[in-house]
C-alpha positions as CSV (number, residue, x, y, z in Angstrom):
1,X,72.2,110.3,151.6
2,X,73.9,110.3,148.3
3,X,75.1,106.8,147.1
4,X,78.1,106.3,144.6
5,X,78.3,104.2,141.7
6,X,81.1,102.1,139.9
7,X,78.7,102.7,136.9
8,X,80.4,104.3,134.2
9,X,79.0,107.8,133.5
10,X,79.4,108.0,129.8
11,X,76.0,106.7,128.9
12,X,75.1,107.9,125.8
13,X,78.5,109.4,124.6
14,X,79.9,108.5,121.9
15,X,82.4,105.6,122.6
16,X,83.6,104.7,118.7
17,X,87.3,104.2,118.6
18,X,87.3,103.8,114.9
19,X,84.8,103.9,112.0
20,X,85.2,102.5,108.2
21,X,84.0,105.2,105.9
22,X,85.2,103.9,102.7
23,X,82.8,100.8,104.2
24,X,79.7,102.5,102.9
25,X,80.8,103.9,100.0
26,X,82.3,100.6,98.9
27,X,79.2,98.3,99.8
28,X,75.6,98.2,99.8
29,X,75.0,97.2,103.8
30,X,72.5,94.8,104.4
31,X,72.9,93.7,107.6
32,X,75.2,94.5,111.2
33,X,76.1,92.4,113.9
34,X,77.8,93.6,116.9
35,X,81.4,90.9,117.2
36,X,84.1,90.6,120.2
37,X,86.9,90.5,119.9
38,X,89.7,88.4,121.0
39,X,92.8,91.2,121.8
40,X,96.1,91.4,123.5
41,X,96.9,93.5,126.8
42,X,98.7,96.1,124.7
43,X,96.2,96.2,122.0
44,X,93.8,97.4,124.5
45,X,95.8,99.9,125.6
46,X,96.5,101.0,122.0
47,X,92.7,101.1,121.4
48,X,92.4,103.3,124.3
49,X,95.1,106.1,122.9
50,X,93.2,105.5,119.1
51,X,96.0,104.1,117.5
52,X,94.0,101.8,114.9
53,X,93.7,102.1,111.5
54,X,90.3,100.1,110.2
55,X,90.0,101.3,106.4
56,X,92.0,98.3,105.1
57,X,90.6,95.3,107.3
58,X,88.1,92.8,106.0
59,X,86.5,89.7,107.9
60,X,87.2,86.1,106.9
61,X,85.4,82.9,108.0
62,X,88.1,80.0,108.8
63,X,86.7,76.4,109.9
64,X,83.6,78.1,111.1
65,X,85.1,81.6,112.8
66,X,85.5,84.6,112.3
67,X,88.7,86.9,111.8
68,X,89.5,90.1,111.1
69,X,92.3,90.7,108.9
70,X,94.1,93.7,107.7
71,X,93.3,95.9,111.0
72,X,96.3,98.0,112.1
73,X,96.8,98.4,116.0
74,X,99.8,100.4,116.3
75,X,101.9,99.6,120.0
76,X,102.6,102.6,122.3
77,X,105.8,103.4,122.4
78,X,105.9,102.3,126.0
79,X,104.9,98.5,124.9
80,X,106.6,96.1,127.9
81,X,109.4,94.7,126.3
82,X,108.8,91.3,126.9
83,X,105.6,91.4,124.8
84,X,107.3,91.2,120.7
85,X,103.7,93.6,119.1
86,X,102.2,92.4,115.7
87,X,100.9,95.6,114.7
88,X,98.6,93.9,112.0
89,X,98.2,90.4,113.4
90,X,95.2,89.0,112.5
91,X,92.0,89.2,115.1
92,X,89.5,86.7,116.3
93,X,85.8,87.9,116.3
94,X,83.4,85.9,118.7
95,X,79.9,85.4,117.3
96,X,77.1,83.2,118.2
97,X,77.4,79.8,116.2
98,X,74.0,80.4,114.8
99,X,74.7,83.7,113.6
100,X,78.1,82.5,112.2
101,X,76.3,79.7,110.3
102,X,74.1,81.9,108.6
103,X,76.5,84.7,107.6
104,X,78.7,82.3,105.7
105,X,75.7,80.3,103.8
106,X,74.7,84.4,102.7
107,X,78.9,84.8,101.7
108,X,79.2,81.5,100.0
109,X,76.2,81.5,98.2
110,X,74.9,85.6,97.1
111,X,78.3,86.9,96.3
112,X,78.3,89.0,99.8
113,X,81.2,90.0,101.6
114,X,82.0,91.1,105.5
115,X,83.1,94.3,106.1
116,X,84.2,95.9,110.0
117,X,82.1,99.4,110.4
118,X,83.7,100.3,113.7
119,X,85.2,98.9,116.5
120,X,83.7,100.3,119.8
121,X,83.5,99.9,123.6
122,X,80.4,98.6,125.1
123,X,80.4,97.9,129.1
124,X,84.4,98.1,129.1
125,X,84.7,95.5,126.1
126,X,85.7,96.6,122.2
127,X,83.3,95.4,120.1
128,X,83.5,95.5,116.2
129,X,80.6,96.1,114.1
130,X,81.1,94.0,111.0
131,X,78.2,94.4,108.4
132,X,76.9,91.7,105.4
133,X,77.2,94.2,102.4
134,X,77.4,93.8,98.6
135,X,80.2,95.5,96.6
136,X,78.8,99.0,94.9
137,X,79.0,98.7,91.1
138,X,81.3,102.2,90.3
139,X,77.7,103.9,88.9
140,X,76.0,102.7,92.5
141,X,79.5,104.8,93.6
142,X,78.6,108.0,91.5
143,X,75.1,108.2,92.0
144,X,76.4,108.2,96.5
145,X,78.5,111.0,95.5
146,X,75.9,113.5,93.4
147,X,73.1,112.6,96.2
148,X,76.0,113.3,98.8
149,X,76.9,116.7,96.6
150,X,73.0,117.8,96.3
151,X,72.2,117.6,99.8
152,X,75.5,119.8,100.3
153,X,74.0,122.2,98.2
154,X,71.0,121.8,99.7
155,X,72.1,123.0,103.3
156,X,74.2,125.7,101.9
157,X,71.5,127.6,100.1
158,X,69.1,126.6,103.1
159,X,72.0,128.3,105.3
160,X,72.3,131.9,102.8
161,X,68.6,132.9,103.1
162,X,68.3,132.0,107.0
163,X,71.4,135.1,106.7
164,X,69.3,137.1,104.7
């Protein structure tokens, strides 16, 4: 006898629903922690169609929290029209207190910054990945791109004698 689940099946996929590239170009990541976040009905909804732009957001600590500033969610165009959408309003991100405490002795103190990596679901929740990283002097930036450009070449010649 077969039994069914509620589980969700998608185990293992891929769930992002945005990523930060510029993120790990920009900084030198030193750590991640894995935030909720506080969200509207129609953000959600947003999130689930992709409509978010993360590139421009940064993470903020205010009287002991977290926020997440700068992240674009845009509103469907079938938004309820008793609900007035902030597309860039800024988030709240839930964190342990502990965890909270020691990220903002590391920004106050080193020169460190928080950055959002991605915002994902996890057990039908979005979650945002913010990471404690250190701004890339612009040689740190050059040397990313000629290691990024050798390993190009790399694969390509690797790829014209498999051919041959």
């Amino acid at each position: 006898m077969a039994s069914s689940s509620n589980k969700s099946t998608t185990k293992g996929v891929d769930s992002r629903i945005a990523e930060n590239r510029k993120a790990l170009f920009n900084y030198a990541i030193e750590e991640r922690f894995e935030a909720g976040m506080v969200l509207e009905g129609w953000e959600v909804k947003a999130l689930r169609e992709g409509k978010v732009q993360l590139t421009d957001g940064y993470v903020v600590v205010r009287s002991g929290e977290l926020f997440l500033i700068g992240c674009q969610i845009n509103p469907l165009n079938t938004a309820s029209t008793h609900v007035s959408p902030d597309s860039v309003r800024t988030k709240k991100l839930l964190l342990h207190k502990e965890q909270i405490r020691r990220l903002v002795g590391k920004v106050e103190q080193k020169g460190y910054t928080l950055v959002p990596l991605n915002l994902h679901w996890k057990n039908g929740k979005v979650k945002c990945e913010i990471a404690l990283g250190k701004g890339k002097a612009e040689h740190d930036k050059r040397d990313t791109i000629k290691d990024r450009e050798g390993k190009r070449e790399v694969e390509r010649v690797m790829k014209s004698r498999h051919r041959a």
